[in-house]
OpenMM code with the backbone's topology and positions (N, CA, C; nanometers):
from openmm import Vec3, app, unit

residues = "UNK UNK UNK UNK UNK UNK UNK UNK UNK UNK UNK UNK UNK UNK UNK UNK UNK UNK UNK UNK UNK UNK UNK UNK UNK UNK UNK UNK UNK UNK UNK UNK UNK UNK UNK UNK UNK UNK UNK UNK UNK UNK UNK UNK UNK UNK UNK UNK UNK UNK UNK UNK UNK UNK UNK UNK UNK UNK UNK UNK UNK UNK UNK UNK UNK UNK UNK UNK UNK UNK UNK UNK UNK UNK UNK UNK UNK UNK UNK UNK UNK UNK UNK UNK UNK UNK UNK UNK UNK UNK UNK UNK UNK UNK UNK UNK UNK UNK UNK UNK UNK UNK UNK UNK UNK UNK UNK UNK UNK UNK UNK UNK UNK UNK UNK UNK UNK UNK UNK UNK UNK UNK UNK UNK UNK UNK UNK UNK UNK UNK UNK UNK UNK UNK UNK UNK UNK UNK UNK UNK UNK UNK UNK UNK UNK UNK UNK UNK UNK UNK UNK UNK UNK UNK UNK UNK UNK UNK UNK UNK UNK UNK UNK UNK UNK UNK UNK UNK".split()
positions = [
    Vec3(-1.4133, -0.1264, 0.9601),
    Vec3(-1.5148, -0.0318, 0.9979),
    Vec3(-1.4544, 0.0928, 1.0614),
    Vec3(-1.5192, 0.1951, 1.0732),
    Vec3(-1.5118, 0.3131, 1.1571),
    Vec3(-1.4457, 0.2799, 1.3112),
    Vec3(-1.4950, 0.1599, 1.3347),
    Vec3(-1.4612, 0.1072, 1.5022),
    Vec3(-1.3949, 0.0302, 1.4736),
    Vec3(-1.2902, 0.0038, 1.3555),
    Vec3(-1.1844, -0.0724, 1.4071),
    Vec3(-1.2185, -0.2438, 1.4367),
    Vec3(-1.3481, -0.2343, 1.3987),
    Vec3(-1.3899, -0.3435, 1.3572),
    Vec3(-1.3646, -0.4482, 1.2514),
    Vec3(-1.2923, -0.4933, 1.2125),
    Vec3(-1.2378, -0.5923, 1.1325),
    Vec3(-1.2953, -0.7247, 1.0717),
    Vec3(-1.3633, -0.7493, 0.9482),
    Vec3(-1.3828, -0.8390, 0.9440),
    Vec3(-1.3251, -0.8698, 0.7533),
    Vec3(-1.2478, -0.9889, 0.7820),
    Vec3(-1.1968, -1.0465, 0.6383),
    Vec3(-1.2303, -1.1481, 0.5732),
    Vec3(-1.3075, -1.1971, 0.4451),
    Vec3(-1.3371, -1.3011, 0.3369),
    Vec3(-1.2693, -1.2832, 0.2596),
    Vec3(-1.2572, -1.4097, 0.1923),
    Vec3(-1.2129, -1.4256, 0.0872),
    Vec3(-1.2472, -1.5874, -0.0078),
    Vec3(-1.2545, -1.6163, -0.0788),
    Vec3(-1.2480, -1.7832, -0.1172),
    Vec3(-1.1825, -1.8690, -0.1085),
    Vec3(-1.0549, -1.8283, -0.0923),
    Vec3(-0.9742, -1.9008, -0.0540),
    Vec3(-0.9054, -1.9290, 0.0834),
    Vec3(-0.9652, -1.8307, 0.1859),
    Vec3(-0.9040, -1.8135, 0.2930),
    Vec3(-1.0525, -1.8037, 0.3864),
    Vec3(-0.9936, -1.9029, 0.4878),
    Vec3(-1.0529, -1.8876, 0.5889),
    Vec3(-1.0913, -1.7321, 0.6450),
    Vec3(-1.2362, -1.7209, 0.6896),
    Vec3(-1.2857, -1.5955, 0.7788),
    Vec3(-1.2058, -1.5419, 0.8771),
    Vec3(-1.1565, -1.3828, 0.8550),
    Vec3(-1.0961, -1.3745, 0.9888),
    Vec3(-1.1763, -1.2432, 1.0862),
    Vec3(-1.1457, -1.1965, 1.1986),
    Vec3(-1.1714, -1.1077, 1.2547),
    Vec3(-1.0562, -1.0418, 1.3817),
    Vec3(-1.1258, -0.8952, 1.3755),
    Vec3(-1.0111, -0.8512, 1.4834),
    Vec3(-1.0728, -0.7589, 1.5163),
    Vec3(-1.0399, -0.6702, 1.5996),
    Vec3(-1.0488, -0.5247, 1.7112),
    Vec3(-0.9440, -0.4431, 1.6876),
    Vec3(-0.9115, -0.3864, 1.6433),
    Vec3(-0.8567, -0.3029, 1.6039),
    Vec3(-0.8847, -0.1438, 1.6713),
    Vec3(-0.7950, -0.0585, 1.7317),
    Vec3(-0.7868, 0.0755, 1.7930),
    Vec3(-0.8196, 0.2004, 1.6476),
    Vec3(-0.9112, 0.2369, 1.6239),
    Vec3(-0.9474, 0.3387, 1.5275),
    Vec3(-1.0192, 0.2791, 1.3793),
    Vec3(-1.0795, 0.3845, 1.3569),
    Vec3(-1.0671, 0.3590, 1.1981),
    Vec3(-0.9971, 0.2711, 1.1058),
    Vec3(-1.0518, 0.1820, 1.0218),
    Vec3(-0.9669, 0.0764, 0.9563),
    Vec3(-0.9205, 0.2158, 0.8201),
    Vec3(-0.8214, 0.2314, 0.8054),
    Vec3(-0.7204, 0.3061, 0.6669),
    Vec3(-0.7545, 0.2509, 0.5358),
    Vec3(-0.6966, 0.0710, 0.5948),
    Vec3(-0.6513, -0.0088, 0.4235),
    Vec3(-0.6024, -0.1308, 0.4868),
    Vec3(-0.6435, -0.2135, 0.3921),
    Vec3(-0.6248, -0.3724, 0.4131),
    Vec3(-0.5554, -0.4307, 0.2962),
    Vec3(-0.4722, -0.5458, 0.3304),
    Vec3(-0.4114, -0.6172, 0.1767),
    Vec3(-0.3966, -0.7507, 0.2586),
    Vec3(-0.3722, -0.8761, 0.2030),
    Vec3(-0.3617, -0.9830, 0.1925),
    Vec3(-0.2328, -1.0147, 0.1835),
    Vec3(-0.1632, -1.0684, 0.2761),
    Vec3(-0.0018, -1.1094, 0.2684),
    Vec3(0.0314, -1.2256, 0.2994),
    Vec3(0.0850, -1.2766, 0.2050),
    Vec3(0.1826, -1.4373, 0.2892),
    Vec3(0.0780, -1.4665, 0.3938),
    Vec3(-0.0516, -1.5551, 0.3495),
    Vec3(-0.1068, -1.5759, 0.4719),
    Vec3(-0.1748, -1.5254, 0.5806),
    Vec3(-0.1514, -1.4047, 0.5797),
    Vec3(-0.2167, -1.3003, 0.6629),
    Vec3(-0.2944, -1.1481, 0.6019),
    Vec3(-0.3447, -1.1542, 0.6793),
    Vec3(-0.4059, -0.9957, 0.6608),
    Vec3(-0.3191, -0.8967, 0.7227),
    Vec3(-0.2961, -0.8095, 0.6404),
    Vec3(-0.1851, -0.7264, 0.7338),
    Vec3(-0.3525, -0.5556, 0.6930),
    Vec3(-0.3583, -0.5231, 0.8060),
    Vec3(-0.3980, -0.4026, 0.8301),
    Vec3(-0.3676, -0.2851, 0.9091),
    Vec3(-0.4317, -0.1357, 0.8523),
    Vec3(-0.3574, 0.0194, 0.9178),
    Vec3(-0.4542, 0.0839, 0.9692),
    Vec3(-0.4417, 0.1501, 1.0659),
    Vec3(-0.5796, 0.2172, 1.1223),
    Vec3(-0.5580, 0.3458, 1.1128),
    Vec3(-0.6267, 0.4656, 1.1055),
    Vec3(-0.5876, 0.5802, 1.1455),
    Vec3(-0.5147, 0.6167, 1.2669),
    Vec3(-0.5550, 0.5598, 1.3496),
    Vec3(-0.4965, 0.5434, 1.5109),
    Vec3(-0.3360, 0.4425, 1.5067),
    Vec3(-0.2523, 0.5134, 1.4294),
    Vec3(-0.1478, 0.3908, 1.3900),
    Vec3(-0.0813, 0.3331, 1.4240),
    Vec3(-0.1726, 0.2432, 1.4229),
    Vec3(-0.1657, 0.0895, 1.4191),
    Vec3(-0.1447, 0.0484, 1.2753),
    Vec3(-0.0404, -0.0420, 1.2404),
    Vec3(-0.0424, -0.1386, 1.1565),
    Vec3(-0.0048, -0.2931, 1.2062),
    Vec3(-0.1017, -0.4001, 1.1114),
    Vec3(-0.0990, -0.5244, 1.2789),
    Vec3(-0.1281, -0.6251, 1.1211),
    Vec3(-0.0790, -0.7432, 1.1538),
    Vec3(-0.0387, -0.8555, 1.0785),
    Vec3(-0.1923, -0.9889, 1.1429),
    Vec3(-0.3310, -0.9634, 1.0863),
    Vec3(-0.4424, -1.0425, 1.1087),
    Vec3(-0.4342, -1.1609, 1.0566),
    Vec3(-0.3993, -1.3225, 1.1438),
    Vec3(-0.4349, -1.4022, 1.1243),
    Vec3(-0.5759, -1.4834, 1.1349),
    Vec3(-0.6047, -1.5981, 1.0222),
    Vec3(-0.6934, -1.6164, 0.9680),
    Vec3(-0.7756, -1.6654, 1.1297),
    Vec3(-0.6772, -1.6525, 1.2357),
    Vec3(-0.7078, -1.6918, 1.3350),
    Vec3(-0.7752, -1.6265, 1.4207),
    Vec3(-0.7737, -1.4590, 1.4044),
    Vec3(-0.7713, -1.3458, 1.4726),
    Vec3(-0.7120, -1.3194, 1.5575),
    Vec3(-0.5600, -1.3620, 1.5415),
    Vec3(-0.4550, -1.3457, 1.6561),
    Vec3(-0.3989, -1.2285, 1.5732),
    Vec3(-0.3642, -1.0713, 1.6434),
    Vec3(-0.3198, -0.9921, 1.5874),
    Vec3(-0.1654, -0.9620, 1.6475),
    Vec3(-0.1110, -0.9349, 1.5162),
    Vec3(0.0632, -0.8854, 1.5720),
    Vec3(0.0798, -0.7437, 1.5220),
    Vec3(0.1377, -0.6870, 1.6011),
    Vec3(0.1271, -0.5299, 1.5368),
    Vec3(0.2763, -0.5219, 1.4793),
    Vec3(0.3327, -0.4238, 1.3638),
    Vec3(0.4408, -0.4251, 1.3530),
    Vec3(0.4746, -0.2959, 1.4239),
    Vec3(0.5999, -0.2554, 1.4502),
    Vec3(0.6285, -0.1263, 1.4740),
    Vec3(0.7512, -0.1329, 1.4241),
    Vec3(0.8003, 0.0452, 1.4223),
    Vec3(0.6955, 0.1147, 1.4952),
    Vec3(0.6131, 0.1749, 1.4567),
    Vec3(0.5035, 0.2053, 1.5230),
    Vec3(0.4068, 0.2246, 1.4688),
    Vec3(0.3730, 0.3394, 1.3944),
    Vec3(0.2567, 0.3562, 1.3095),
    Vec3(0.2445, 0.4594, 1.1627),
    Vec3(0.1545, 0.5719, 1.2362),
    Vec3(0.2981, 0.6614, 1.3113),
    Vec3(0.2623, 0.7935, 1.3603),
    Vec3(0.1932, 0.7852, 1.2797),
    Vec3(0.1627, 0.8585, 1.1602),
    Vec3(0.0320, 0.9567, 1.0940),
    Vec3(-0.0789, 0.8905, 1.0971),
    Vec3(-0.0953, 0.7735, 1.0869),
    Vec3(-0.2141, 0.6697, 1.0224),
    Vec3(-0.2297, 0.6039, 0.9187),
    Vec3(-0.2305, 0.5314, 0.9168),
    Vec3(-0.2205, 0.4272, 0.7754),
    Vec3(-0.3152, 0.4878, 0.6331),
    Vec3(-0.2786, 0.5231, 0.5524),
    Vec3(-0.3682, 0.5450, 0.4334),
    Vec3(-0.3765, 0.4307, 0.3509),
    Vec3(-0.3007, 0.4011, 0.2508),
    Vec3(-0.2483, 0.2634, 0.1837),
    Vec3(-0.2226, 0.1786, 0.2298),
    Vec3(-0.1979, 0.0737, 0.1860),
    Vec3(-0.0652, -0.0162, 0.1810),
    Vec3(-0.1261, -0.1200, 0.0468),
    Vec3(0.0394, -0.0934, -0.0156),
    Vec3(0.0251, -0.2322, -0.1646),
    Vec3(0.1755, -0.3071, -0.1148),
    Vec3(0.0700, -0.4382, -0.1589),
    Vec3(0.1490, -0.5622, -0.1353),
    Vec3(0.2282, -0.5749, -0.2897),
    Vec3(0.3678, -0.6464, -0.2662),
    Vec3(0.4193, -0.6896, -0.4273),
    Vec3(0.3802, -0.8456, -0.4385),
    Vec3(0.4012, -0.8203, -0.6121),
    Vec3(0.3177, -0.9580, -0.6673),
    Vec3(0.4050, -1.0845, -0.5705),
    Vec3(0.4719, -1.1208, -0.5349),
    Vec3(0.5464, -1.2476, -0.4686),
    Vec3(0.5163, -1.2050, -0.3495),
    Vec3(0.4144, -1.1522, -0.2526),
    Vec3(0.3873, -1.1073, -0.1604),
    Vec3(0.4965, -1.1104, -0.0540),
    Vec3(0.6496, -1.0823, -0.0607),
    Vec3(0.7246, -1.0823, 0.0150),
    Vec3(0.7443, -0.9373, 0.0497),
    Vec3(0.6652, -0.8080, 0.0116),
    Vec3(0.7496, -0.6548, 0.0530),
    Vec3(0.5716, -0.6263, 0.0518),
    Vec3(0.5705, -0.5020, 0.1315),
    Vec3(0.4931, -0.4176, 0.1177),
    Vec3(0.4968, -0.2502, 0.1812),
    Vec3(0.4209, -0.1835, 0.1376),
    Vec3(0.4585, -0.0888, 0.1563),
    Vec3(0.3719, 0.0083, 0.1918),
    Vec3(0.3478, 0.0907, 0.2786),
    Vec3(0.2224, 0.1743, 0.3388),
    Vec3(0.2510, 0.3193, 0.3345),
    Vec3(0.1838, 0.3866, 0.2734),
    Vec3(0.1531, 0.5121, 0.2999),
    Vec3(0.0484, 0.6132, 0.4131),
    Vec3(0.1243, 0.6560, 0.5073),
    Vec3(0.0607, 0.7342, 0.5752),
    Vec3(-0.0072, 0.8399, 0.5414),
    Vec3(-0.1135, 0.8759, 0.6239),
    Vec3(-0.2137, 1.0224, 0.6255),
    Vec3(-0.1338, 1.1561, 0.5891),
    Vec3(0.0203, 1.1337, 0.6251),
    Vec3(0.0890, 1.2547, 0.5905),
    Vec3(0.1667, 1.2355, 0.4443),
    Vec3(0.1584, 1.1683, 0.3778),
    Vec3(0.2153, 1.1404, 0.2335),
    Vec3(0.3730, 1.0523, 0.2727),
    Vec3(0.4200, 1.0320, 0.4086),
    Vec3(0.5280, 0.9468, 0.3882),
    Vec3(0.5031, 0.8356, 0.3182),
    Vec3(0.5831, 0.7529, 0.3122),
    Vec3(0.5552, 0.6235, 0.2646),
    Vec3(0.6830, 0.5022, 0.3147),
    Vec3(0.6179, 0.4164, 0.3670),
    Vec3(0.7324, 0.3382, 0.4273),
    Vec3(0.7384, 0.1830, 0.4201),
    Vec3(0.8527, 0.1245, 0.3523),
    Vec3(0.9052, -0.0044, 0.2921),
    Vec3(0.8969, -0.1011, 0.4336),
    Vec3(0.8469, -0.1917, 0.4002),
    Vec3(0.8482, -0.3216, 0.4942),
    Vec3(0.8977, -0.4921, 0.4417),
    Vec3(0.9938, -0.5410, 0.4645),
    Vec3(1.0119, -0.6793, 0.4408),
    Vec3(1.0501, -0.7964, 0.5485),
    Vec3(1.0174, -0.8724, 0.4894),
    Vec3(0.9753, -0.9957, 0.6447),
    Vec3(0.9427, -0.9061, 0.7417),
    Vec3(0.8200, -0.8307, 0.7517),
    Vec3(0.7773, -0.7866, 0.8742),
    Vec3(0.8571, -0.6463, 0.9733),
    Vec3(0.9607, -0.6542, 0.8434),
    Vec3(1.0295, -0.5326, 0.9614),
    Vec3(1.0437, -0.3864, 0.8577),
    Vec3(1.0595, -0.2488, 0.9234),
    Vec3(1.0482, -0.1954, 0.8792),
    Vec3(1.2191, -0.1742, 0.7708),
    Vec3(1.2478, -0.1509, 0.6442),
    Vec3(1.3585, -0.1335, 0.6220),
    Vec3(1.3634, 0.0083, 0.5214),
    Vec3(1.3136, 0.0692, 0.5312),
    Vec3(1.3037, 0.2151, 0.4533),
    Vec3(1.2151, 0.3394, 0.4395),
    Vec3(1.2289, 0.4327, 0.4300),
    Vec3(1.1021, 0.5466, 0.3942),
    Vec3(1.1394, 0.6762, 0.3280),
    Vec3(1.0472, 0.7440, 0.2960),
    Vec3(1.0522, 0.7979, 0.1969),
    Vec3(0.9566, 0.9317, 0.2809),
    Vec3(1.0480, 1.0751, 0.3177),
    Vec3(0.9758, 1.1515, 0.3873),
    Vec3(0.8546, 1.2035, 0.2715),
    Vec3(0.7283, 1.2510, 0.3991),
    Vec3(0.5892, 1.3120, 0.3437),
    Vec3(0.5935, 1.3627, 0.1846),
    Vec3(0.5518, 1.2973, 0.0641),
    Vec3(0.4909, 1.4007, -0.0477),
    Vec3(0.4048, 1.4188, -0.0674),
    Vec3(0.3640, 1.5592, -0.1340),
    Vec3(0.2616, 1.6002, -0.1129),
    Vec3(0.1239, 1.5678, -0.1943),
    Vec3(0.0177, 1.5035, -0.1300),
    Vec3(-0.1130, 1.4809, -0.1837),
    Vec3(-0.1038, 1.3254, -0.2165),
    Vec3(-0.0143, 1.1897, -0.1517),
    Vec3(-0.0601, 1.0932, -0.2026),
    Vec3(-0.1933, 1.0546, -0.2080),
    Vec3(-0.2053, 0.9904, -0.3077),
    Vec3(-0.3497, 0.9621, -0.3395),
    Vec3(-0.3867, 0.7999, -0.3317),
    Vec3(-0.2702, 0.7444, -0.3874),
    Vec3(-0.2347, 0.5565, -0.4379),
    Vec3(-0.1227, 0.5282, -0.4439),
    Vec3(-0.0977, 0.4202, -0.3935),
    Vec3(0.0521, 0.3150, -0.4007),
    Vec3(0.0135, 0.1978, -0.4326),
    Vec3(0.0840, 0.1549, -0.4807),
    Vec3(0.0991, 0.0430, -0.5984),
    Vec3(0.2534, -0.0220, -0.6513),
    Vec3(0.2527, -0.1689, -0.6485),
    Vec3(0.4272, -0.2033, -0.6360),
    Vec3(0.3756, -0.2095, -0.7962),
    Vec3(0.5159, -0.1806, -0.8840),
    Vec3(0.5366, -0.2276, -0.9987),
    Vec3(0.6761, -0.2906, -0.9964),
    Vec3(0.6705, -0.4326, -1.0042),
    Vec3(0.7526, -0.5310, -0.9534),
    Vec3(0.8260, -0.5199, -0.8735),
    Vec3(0.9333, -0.4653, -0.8143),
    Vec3(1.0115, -0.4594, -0.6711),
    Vec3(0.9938, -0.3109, -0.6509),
    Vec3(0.9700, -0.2375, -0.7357),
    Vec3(0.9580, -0.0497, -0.6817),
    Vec3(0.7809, -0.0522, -0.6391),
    Vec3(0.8093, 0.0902, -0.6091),
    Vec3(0.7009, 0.1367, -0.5333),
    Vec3(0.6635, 0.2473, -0.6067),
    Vec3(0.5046, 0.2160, -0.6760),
    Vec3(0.4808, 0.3388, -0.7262),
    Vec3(0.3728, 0.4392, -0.6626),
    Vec3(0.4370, 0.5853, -0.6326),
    Vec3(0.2868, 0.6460, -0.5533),
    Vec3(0.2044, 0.7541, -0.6391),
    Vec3(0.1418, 0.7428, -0.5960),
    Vec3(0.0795, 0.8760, -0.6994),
    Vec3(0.0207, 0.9778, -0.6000),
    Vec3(0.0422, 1.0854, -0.6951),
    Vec3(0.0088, 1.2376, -0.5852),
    Vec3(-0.0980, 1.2827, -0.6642),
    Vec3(-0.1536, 1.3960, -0.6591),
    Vec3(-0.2700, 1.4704, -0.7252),
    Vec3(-0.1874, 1.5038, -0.8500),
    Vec3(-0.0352, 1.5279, -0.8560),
    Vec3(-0.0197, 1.5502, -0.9906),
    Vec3(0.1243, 1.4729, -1.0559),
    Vec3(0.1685, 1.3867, -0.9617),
    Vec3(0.2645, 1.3357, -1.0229),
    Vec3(0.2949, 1.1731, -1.0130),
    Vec3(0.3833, 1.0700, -1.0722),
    Vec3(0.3854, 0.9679, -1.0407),
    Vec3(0.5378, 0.9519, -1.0095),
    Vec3(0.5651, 0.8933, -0.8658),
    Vec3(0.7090, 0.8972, -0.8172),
    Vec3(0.7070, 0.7245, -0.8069),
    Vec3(0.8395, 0.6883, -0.8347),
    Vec3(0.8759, 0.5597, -0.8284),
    Vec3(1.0276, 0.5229, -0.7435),
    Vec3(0.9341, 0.4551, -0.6572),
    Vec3(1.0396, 0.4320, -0.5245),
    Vec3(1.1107, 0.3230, -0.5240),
    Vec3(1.2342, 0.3176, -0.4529),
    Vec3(1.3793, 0.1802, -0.4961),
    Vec3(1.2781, 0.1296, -0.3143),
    Vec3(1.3592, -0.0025, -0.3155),
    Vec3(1.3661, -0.0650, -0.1734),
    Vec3(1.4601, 0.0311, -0.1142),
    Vec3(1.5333, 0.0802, -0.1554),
    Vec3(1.6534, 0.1563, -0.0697),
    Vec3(1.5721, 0.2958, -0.0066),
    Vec3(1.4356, 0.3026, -0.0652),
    Vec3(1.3323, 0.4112, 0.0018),
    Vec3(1.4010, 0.5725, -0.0920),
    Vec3(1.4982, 0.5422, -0.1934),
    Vec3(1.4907, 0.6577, -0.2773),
    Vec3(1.3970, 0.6821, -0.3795),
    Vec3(1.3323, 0.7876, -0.3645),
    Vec3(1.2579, 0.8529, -0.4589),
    Vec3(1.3305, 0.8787, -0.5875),
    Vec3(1.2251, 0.8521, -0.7340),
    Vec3(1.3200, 0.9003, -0.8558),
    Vec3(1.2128, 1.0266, -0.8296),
    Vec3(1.2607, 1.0576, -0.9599),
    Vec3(1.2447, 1.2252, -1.0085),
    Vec3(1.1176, 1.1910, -1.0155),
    Vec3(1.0114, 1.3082, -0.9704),
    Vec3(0.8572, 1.2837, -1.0178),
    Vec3(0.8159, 1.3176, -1.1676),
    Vec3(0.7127, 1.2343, -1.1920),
    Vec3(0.6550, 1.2418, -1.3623),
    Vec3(0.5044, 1.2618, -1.3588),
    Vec3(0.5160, 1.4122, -1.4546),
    Vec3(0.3783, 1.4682, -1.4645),
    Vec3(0.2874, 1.3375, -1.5041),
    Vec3(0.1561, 1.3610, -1.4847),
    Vec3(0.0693, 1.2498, -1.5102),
    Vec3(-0.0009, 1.3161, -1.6339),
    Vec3(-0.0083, 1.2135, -1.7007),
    Vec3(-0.0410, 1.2120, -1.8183),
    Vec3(-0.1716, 1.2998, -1.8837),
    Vec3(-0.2436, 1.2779, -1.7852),
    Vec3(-0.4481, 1.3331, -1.7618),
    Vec3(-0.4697, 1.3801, -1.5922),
    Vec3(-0.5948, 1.3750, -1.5921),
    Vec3(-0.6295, 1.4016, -1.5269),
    Vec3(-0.6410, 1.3469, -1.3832),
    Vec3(-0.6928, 1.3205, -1.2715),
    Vec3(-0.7447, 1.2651, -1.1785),
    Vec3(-0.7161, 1.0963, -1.2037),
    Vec3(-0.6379, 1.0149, -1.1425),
    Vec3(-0.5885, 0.8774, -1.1974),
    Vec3(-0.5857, 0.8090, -1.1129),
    Vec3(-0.5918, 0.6704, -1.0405),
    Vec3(-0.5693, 0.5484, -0.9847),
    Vec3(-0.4821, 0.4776, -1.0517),
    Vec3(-0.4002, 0.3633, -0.9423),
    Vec3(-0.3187, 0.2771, -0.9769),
    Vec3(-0.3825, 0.1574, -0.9752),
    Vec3(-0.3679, 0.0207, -1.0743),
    Vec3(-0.4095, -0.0539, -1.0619),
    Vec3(-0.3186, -0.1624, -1.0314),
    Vec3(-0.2720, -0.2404, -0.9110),
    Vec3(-0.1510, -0.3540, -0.9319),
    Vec3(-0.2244, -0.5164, -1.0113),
    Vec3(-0.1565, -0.5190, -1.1008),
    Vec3(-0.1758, -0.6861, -1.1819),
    Vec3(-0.0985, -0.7577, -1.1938),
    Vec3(-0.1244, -0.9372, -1.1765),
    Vec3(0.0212, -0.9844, -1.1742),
    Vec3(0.0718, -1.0010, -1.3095),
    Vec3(0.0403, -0.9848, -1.3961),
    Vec3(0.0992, -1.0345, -1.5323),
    Vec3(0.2536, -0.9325, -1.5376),
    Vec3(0.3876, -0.9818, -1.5392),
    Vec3(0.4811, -0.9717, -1.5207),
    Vec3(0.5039, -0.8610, -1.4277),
    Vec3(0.4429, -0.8645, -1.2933),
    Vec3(0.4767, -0.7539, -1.2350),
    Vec3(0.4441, -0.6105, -1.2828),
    Vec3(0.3332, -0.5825, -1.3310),
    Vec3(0.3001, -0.4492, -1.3836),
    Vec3(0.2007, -0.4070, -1.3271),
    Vec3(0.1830, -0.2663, -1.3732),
    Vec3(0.0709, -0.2039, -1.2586),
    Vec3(0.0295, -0.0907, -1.3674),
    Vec3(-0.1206, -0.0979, -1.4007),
    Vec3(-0.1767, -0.0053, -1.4948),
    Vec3(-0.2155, 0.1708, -1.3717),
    Vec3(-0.1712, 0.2536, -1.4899),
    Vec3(-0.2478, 0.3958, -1.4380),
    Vec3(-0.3712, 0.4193, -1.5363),
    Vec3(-0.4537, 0.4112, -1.4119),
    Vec3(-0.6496, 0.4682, -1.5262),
    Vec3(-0.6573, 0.5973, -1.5118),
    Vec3(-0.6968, 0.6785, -1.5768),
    Vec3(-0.7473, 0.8355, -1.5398),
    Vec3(-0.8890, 0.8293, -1.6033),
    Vec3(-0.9605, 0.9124, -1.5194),
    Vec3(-1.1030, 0.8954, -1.4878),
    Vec3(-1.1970, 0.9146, -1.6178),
    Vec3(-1.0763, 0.9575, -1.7032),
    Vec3(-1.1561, 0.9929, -1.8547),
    Vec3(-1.1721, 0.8410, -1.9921),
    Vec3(-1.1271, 0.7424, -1.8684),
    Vec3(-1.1323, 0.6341, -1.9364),
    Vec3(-0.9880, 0.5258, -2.0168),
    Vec3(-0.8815, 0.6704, -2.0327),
    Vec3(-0.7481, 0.5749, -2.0312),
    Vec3(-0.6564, 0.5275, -1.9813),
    Vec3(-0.5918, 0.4678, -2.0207),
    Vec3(-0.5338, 0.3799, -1.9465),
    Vec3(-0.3795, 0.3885, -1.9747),
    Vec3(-0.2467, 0.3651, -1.8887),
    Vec3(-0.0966, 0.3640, -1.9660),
    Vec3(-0.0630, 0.1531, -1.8888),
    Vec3(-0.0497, 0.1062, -1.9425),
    Vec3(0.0546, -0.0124, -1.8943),
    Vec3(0.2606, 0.0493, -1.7902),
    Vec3(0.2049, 0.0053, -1.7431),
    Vec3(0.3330, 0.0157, -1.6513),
    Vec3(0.4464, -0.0683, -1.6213),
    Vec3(0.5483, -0.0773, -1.7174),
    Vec3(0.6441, -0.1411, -1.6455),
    Vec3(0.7620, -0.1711, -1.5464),
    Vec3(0.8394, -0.2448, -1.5255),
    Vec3(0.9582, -0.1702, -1.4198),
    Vec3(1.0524, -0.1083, -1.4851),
    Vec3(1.0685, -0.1057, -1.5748),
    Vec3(1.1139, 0.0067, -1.6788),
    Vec3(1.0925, 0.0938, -1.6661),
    Vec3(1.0082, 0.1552, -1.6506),
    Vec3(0.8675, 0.2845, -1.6699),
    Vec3(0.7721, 0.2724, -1.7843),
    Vec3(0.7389, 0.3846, -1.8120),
    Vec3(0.5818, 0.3771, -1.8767),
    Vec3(0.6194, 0.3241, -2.0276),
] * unit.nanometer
topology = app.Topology()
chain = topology.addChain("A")
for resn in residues:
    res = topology.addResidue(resn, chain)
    for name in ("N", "CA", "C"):
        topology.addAtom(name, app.Element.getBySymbol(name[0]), res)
């Protein structure tokens, strides 16, 4: 919620809840936990228990994103300012300074893919950026799926590209 109000379902997982300082950003499902980002940044690891752990340090800008990878062992959050920053077992291990206009992040199998208003950049664990790639159409979302680690790009006009860790 707006207040940082927290509440998580799912079918398979026990109900959780939390309190949270600001605006909820973005939520994902990890190893067991809810890991969530607030504008007020905070990013905090919600058990099904509502015992919250925060990681730090914490996401000066505010949490916008965060995509989990398919083996839910990495994830990765994008801040209000277009950084974007690598996390495994809980600790921070990389980032990738502000680009401009992220919109979506999305793992395509161990990289990190973000998308800006006009380009698609694909990030190593080592938090290097490759070269950015014009987008294909128009206005687009990332979709993450587990079928071998791939992650579809939709653009709003209805198509679609398959994504591999290859590239497109």
């Amino acid at each position: 919620g707006w207040d940082g109000q927290l509440r998580c379902f799912g079918p398979d997982h026990a109900a959780a809840a939390a309190q949270l300082p600001g605006a909820i950003g973005d939520l994902r499902f990890i190893s067991g936990n809810w890991v969530a980002g607030t504008w007020q940044h905070t990013l905090a690891s919600v058990g099904e228990d509502g015992s919250v752990q925060l990681f730090e340090p914490a996401i000066e800008a505010g949490v916008y994103r965060i995509a989990v990878s398919d083996r839910g062992d990495l994830f990765a959050v994008a801040d209000l300012a277009g950084a974007v920053w690598l996390y495994s077992g809980g600790r921070r291990i990389a980032g990738v300074p502000p680009l401009a206009g992220v919109r979506d992040l999305a793992y395509c199998g161990r990289r990190v893919l973000a998308l800006t208003d006009e380009f698609l950049i694909w990030i190593g664990q080592d938090g290097v950026a490759g070269t950015p790639e014009r987008l294909p159409s128009g206005r687009c979302r990332l979709l993450a799926y587990h079928a071998e680690g791939g992650c579809l790009l939709l653009a709003e006009d209805g198509s679609s590209w398959a994504l591999a860790t290859s590239g497109a």
